[in-house]
N, C-alpha and C positions, 0 to 999 in steps of 0.2 A: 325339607324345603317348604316351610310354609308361609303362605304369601304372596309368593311366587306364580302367575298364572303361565298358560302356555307363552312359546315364543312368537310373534307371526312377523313375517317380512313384508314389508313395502314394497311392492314393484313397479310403482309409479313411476314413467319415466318422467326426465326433466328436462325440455325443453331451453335452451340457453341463445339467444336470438341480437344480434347485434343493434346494435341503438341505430332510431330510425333516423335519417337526415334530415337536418331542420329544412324550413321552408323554402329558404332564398336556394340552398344547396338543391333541392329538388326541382325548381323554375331552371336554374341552369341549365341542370341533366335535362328536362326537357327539351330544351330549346336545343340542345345541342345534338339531343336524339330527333329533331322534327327537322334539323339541317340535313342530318345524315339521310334520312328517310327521302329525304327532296332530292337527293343525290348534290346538295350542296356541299362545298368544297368547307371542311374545317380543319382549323389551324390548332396543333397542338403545341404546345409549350413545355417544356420540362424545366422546371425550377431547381435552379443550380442548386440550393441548398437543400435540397428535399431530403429526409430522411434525416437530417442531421441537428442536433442541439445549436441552435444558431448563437443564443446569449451565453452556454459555456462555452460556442467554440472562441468566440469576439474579445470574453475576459481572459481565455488561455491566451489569446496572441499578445494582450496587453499585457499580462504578467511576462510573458517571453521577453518581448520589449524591453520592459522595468530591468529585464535580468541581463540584457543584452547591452543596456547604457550602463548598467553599473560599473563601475572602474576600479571599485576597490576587489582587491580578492579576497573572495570567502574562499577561507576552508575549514576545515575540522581542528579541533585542537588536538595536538599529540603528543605522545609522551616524552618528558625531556629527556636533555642524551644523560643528564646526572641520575634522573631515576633509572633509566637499563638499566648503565653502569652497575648499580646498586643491586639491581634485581639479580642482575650476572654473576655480579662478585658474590652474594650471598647466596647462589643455588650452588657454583662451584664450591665454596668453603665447607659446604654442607653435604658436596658430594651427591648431588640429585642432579639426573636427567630431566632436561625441562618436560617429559612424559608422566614421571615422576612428582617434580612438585603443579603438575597441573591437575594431578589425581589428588594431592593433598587437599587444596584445595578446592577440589570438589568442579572443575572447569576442567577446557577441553584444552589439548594443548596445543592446539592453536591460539590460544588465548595469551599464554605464556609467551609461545613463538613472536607472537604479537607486541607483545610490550617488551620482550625482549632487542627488538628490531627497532621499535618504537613508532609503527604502525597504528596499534590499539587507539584510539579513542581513550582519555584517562576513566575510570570506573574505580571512584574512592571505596567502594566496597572489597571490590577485585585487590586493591594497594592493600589496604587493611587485613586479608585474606592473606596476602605475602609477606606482610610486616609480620603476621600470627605465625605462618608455620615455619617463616625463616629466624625469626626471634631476632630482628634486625628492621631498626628507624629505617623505613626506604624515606619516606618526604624529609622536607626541609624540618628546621629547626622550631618546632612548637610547643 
C-alpha cells in the first residue's frame, strides 16, 4: 500500500444552531416579555390555521367543489360483455382453468378473474397476451 499515509479521525464536534429571528419578530418577544414581567395581562391568540398548508388546503377544496358540481359521470372504461364472452368461450374450448391461462400469460389470476367478470380496466397488451396463447381474435374485426 504505497501512498497511502496513516488514518486519523476528526472529532470536531459540530455545532447545528437554529436561524436567529429577524428584527421585527424580536421587538415583539420583547415587548411581550416586558408585559409579562409588569405583571400585565396578555392576550394570546391561536391561529386557526396554524400548522397547516393554507394554499394546498384552499386549492383541494376547490378541486372538491369542481368534482362535486360535475353532473356528468366519470368512470373507468370496462371490458365489454362481447370481449368476456370471448375470453370465456376460448379458455373453456381450450380446457384451461382461468389459474391456468393466467399463468400462460405471465399475470395473476386475478387479472383473468377480472376481465372475465368484466371488471378489469381494458389493457391492450393483456387482450394480445390472450389473443396469443388462446390462438383466438378476442377484439372486433380489424
Amino acid at each position: 500500500m504505497s501512498g497511502i499515509g496513516p488514518l486519523t479521525q476528526d472529532w470536531e464536534p459540530v455545532v447545528i444552531r437554529k436561524k436567529a429571528p429577524n428584527s421585527a419578530a424580536k421587538k415583539d418577544e420583547k415587548a411581550v416579555n416586558a408585559a409579562r414581567r409588569s405583571g400585565a395581562e396578555v392576550e394570546t391568540i391561536k391561529k386557526s390555521s396554524a400548522g397547516t398548508n393554507k394554499a394546498a388546503s384552499s386549492s383541494t377544496s376547490l378541486n372538491t367543489r369542481k368534482l362535486d358540481d360535475e353532473t356528468e359521470n366519470l368512470t373507468h372504461e370496462k371490458v365489454p360483455t362481447e370481449l368476456k364472452k370471448n375470453i370465456m368461450a376460448a379458455r373453456v374450448e381450450k380446457k384451461l382453468t382461468q389459474a391456468q391461462l393466467a399463468q400462460l400469460i405471465n399475470e395473476k389470476p386475478q387479472v383473468v378473474q377480472e376481465y372475465e367478470s368484466g371488471k378489469a380496466i381494458p389493457n391492450q397488451q393483456i387482450i394480445t397476451k390472450l389473443e396469443r396463447v388462446l390462438g383466438v381474435k378476442l377484439r372486433g374485426k380489424k
